[in-house]
N, C-alpha and C positions, 0 to 999 in steps of 0.2 A: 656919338656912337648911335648910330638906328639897328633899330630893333626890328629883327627878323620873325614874321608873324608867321610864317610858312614853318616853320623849325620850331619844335619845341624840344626844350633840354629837358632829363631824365626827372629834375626836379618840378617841371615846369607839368613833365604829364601827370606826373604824383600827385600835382597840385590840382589838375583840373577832374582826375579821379575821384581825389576828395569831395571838393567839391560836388561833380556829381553823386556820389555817394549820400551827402548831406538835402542835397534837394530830392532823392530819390524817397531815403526816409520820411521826411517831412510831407510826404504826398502819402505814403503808404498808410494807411486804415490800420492794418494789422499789425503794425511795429508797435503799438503798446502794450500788446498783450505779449510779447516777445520775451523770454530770459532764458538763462542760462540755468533758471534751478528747475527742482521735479513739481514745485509748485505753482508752475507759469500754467497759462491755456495753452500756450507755444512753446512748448522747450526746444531751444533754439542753440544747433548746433555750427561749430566756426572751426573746429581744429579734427583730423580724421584719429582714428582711435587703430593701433596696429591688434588684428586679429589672425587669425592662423591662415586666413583667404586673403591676407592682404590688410591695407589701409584701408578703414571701410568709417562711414559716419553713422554713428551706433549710440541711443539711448535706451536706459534701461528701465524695465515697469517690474517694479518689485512688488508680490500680491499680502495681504493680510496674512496672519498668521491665522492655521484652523486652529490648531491645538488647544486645552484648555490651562496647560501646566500643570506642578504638581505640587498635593497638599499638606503640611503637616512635616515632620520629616522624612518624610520621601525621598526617595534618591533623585537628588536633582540632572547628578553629571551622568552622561550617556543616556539622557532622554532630553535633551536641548532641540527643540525643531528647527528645523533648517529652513530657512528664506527662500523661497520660490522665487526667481529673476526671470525675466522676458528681455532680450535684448531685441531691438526693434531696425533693421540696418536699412537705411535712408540710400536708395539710389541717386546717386548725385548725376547733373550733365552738364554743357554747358548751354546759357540762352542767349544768344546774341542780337544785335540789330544796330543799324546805322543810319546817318544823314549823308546826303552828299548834294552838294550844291551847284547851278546849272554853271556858272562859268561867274566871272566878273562883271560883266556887263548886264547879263541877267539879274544879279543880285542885288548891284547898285546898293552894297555894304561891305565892309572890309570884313577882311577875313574873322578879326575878335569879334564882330557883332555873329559872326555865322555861329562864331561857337557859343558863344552863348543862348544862344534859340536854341541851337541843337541838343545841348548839356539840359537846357530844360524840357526838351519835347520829349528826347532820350528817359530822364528821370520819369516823368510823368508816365512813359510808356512802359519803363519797367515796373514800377507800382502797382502800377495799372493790371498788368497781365501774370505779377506775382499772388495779387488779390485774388484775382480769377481762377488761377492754378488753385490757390488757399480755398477758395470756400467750395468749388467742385471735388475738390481731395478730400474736405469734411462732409459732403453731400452724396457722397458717392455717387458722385457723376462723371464720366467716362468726358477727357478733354476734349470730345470731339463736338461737343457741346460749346455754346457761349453758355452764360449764366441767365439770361432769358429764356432757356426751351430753344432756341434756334441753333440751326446745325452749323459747325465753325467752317469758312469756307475758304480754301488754299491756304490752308495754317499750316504750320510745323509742330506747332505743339503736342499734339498727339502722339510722334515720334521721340520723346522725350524720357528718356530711360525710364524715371519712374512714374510712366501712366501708365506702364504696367499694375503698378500696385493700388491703384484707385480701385477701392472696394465697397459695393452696397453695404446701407447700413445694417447689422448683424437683430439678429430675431426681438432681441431686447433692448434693445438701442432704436428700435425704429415706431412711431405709434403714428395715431394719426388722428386730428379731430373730428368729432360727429356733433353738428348744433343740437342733437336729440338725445343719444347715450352720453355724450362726454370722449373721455381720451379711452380711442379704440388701441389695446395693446397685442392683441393674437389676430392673427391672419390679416394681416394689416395688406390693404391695397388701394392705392392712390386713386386705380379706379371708379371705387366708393364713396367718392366724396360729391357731394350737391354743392352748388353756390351757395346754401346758407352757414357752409362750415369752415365760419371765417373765425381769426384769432378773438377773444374776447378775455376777460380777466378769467374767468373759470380756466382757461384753459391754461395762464401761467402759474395759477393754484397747483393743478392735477399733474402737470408737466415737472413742475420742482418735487413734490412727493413721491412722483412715480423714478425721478433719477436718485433718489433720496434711499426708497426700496429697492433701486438696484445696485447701491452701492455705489454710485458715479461718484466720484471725488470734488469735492467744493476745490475753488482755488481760496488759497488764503493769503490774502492780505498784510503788510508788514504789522498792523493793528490787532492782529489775529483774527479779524474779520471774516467769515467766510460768505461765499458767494459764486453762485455762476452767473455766466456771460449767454444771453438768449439772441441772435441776434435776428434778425429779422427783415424783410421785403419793404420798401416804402410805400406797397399797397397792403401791407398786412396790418402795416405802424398806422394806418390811416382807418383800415376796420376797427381795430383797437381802440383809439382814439372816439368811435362813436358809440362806442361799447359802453351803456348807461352804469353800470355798475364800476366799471373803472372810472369816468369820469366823477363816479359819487366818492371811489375812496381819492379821484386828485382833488375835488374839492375839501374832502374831508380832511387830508395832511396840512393843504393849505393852511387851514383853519388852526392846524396845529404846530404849523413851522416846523423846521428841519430836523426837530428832536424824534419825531415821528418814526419808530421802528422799524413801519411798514416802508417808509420814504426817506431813509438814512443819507440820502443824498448820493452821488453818482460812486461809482467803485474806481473811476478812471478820468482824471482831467484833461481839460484841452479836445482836442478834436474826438477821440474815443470816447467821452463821457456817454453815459447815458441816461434812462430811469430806473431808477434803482426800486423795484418793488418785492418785497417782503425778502429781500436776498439772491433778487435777480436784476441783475442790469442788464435791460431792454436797451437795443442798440443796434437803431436802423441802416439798412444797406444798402449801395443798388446792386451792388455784383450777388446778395441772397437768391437764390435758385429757386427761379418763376416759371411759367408757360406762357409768358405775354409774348415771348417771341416764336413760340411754337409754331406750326402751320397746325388751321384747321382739325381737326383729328385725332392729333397727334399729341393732344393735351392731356390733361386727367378729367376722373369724371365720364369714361366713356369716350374719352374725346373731345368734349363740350365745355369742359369748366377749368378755368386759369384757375392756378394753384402756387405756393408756396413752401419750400422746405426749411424752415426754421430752425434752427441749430442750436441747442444747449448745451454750453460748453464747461465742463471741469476744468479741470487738471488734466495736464497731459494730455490735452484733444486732439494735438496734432503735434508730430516735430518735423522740424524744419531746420536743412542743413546750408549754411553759406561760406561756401570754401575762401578765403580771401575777400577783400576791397574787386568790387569791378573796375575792368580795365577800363582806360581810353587811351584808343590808337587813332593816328592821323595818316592820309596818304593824299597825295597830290596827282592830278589826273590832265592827261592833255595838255603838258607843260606847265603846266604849276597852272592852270586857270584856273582849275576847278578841285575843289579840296573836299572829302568825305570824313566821316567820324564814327567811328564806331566801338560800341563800349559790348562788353561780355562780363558775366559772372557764371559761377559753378553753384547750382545749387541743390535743393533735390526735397520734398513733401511726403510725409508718410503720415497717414493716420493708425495709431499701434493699435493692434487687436494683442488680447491676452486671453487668456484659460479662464475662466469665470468662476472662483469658488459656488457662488452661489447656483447657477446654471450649471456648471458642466461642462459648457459650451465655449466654444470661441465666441469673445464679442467684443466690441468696438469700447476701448479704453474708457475714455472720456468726453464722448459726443451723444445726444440722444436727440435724434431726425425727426422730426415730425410736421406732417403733411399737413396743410390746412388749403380751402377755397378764398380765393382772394379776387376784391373787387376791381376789374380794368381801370 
């Protein structure tokens, strides 16, 4: 019996779905920070929730309690404080994209080798531009951006139901370094920065105390460990790196092995791991939102100086909706010569903003942005 490579049976696309599916993750960056509870950096939504608008993908930010209770015997019942909830509703669309191949002759491969090139360029490219979407959504940068500072050219992505909702970072949520004052928190503008206000240890000191007083939420750990995720530019990782005072306390942990407080070892294995210092896991990027690709001008600093926006991430930094397994469809073209591939998923990014007991104000959940000058 020969096997028909033109025709796949229902089981056969399920399978190559899969498939894709499994090498798509394994390429993604951000799939480890990903769950399904309120304790992830990514709460990560898969099933729509029915609301009175319809089927919508919908997480919820429930706020601390003000109240202080009551003392003695007091009357407890009919003075119970009621839970403050934020539900945060995830515009979902679909993203698409395909391979198609010049003909047989051209290819001088059978059709199974096509599909597996494809299945892996496909994977890689949605990874890839899921990342992108992720760390402009936390950056609050408008997709019409790459994540270099350069402007995205005949893209689609921009049209994507929700890059509507890609929002600046909110007043308390946003700071920015100065190599002279330290972490500038009021009237914060990117403009302001010189090339010497590159990341250094001071600055992931001032960055965790200052989300600490605003109340950011740690993510915690199945250990009860608590911790945020900082992540960072590969020219930032590299200022860092020559930063004498950080380099004093890596040699100083060294000295003391893994028991070391300050250096408890990564909060995340395998490809996400990072440097875990004093309760931050430092964890390099390149999709981190730079101005290497900016033109001219059009940088920070006046125009003049590459920059970096560094992400510290809680709890609830971002949700992220994935409606089903993405497809893989086949279709044959020009008499069966030439065969194309093309896979789709429904997804959709929301960074939740909530009511800020402490402020007053609307502000950005679980992200705090902060600007630094970064060496080319």
């Amino acid at each position: 019996m020969k096997t028909n490579f033109t025709k796949l049976t229902t089981e056969e696309l399920t399978a190559w779905s899969t498939e894709l599916w499994q090498a798509d993750r394994d390429r993604d960056f951000l799939a480890v920070f990903e769950s399904s509870g309120s304790d992830a950096m990514i709460q990560k939504i898969t099933e729509l929730r029915k609301t009175s608008k319809g089927a919508r993908a919908v997480i919820t930010l429930v706020n601390d309690m003000e109240g202080d209770g009551v003392v003695g015997d007091n009357q407890l019942e009919g003075n119970e404080e009621e839970l403050k909830a934020y539900d945060q509703v995830i515009r979902v669309d679909q993203l698409r994209n395909a391979n198609r191949s010049t003909g047989r002759m051209a290819d001088q491969k059978t059709i199974v080798e096509f599909r597996e090139q494809s299945r892996d360029k496909l994977a890689f490219n949605r990874a890839d531009r899921r990342n992108q979407l992720a760390f402009l959504t936390l950056s609050g940068i408008a997709y019409t951006y790459n994540t270099d500072g350069s402007t995205r050219v005949a893209s689609q992505l921009p049209d994507l139901e929700f890059a509507a909702d890609v929002s600046a970072p909110t007043a308390n949520r946003y700071v920015r370094w100065d190599a002279t004052n330290g972490l500038v928190t009021s009237s914060v503008s990117n403009a302001d920065l010189v090339a010497d206000d590159k990341l250094t240890w001071a600055t992931i000191v001032d960055l965790k105390a200052y989300a600490r007083r605003k109340f950011v939420r740690a993510i915690r750990s199945e250990g009860g460990y608590e911790h945020y995720n900082l992540f960072v530019s590969p020219e930032a990782m590299k200022d860092l790196k020559k930063d004498q005072d950080f380099l004093a306390a890596m040699r100083y942990a060294a000295e003391r092995g893994d028991s070391n407080p300050l250096f408890k070892g990564t909060a995340h294995g395998g490809k996400s791991s990072g440097i875990m210092v004093d309760g931050i896991n430092i964890l390099e990027y390149r999709h981190v939102f730079n101005t290497l690709g900016a033109d001219s001008g059009s940088k920070w600093g006046g125009g003049a100086v590459n920059g970096s926006r560094l992400l510290l991430c809680g709890a609830q930094a971002m949700g992220y909706a994935e409606i089903g397994m993405p497809t893989w469809e086949e279709e044959m073209f020009d008499y069966k010569n030439s065969i194309g591939i093309s896979t789709s998923s429904i997804i959709g990014y929301k960074k939740p903003v909530f009511r800020s007991l402490q402020s007053g104000t609307n502000e950005d959940f679980g992200v705090v942005a902060c600007d630094v000058a970064v060496s080319a």
